[in-house]
C-alpha positions in Angstrom: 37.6 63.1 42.9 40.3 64.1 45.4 38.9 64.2 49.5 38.4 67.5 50.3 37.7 68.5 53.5 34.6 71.4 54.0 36.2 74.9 54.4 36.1 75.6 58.1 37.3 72.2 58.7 40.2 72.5 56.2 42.8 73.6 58.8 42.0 70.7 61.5 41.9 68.6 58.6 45.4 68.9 57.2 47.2 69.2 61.2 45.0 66.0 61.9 46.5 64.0 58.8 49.7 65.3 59.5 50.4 64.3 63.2 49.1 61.2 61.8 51.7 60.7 59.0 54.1 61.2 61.5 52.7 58.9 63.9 53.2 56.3 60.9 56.4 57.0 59.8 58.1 56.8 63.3 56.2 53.0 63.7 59.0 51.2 61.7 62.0 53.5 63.2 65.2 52.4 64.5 63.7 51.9 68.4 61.8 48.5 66.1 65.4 47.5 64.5 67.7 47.4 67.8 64.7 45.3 69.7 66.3 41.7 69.5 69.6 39.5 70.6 72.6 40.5 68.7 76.5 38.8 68.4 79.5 40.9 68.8 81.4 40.2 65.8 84.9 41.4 67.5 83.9 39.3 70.8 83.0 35.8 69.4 80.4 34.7 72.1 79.1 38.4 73.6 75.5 38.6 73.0 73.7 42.1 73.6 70.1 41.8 74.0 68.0 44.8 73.7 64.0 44.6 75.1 60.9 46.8 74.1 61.1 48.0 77.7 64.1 49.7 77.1 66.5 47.2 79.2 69.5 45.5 77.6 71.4 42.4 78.4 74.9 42.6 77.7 76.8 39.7 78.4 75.2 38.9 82.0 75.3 42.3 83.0 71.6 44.6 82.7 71.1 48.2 81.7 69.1 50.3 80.2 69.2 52.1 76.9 67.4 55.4 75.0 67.5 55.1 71.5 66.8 58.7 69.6 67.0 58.5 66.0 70.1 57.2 65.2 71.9 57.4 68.8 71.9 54.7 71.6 72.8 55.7 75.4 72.9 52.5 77.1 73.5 52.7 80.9 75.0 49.4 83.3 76.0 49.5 86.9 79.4 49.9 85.2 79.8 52.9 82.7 77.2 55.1 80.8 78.2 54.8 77.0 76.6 57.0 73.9 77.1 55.5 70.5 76.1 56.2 66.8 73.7 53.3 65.4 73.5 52.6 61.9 71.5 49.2 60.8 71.8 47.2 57.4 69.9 44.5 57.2 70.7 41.6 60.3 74.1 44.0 61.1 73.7 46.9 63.7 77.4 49.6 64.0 77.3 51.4 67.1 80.4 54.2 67.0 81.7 56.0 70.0 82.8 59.4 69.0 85.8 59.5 68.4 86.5 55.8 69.1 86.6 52.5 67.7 83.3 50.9 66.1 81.0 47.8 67.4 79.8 45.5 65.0 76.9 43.2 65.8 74.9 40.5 63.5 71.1 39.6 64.8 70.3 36.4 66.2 67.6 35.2 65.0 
């Protein structure tokens, strides 16, 4: 027998289970996949470092990034830089519009 929830409560019910789906499906998102030390491919020795906390290493010089679904702003002393970010597998893309691509393999 399927849960069902008591009449009055059906409303609360449904809104309750789905925030919560959504709660669950956003746990293994992209802000999980960029969280790591990763190798430039085009730069031979560049590593970029992204934290939980939302700073990144690049090189030896810090920032910060904001990942939103599938786009990274990443912010140094330096420049302020918004890319596309795909993932597959241990190799993260990050496109600039209308630019050139980065390609990066995790560290592990």
């Amino acid at each position: 027998m399927p849960f069902m929830f008591p009449r009055n409560q059906s409303w609360f019910g449904m809104i309750a289970l789905a925030i919560l789906l959504c709660a669950i499906a956003g746990c293994g998102g992209p802000s999980r996949d960029i969280v790591g030390k990763w190798r430039a491919s085009d730069a031979g020795t560049m590593v970029w470092e992204f934290s939980k906390n939302g700073s990144v290493l690049i090189g030896s010089t810090q920032g910060r990034y904001i990942l939103d679904r599938n786009r990274v702003k990443i912010e140094t002393p330096f420049a302020t830089s918004l890319y596309q970010v795909e993932f597959w597998g241990d190799r993260m893309i990050l496109r600039e519009p209308k630019a050139s691509k980065l390609e990066f393999t995790r560290i592990k």
